[in-house]
C-alpha positions in Angstrom: 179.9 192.8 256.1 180.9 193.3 259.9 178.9 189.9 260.9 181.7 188.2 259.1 184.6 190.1 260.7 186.4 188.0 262.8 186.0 189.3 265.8 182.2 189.7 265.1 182.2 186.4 264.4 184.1 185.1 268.1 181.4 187.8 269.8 178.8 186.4 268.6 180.3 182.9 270.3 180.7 184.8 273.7 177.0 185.9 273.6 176.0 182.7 272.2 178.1 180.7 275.2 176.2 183.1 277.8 173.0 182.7 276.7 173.9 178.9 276.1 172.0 178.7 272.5 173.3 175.5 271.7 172.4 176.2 267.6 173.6 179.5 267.5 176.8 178.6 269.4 177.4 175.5 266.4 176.3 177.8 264.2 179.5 179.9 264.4 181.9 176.8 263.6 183.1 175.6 260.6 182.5 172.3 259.8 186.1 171.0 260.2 187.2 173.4 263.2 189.6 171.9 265.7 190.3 172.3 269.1 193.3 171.6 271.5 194.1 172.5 274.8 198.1 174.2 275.0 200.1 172.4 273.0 198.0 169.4 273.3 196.3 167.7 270.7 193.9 168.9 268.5 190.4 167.2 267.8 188.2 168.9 264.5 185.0 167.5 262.1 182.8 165.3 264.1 184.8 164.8 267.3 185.0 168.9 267.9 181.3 169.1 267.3 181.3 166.3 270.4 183.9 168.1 272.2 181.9 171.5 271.9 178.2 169.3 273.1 180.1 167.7 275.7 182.3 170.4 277.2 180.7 173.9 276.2 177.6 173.2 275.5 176.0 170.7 278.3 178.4 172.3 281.3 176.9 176.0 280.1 180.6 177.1 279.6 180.8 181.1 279.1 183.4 183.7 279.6 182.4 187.0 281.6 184.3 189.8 281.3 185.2 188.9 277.9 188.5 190.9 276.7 189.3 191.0 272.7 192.2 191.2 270.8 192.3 190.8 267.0 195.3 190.7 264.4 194.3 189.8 260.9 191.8 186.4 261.3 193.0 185.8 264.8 191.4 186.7 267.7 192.0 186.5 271.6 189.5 186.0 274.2 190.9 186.5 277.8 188.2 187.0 280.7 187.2 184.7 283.3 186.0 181.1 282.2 183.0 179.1 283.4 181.1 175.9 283.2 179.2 173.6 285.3 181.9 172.5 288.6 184.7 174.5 286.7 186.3 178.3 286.2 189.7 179.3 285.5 191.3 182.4 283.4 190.3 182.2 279.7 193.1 182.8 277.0 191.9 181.6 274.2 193.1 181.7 270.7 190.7 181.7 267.7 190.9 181.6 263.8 188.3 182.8 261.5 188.2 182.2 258.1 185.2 183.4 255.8 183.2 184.0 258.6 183.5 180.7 260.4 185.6 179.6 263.6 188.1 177.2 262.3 190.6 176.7 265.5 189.8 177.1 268.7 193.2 176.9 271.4 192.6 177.2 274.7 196.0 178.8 275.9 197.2 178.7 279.7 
């Protein structure tokens, strides 16, 4: 089934992040994902979901000119990043398992 292919899966967050469809965006998470930003650290469960409303979700953050690059369950987003008063270079390092985004790094 290609909609669980992982970098099905991370497209359909790209699309989801430009058209900023909050549920479908959500949607594409597991729920115990984390997130971190470089070697920071990471956040996952509830405070991701609040990290995601808060920072992607609310500021309309999407990526244009989205560029992919997959090995096994990981996937790599580069392209342009943008959200509300912010925009920088997007490298950003995902992990799909069973169809579901379980990490989410945002690499500088």
């Amino acid at each position: 089934n290609d909609s669980k292919k992982p970098e099905s899966v991370v497209k359909s967050l790209i699309e989801a992040m430009a058209a900023n469809d909050a549920q479908k965006i959500r949607s594409v998470f597991h729920e115990n994902t984390k997130q971190a930003y470089g070697s920071g650290s990471w956040k996952s469960g509830s405070d991701f979901f609040s990290w995601l409303q808060s920072d992607i979700v609310d500021r309309k953050g999407y990526v244009d000119d989205a560029k992919f690059s997959t090995d096994g369950n990981e996937v790599i987003v580069t392209g342009q990043y943008s959200s509300e008063g912010y925009t920088n270079k997007a490298n950003f390092l995902f992990v799909v398992e069973d169809g579901k985004i379980i990490s989410w790094q945002m690499r500088y």
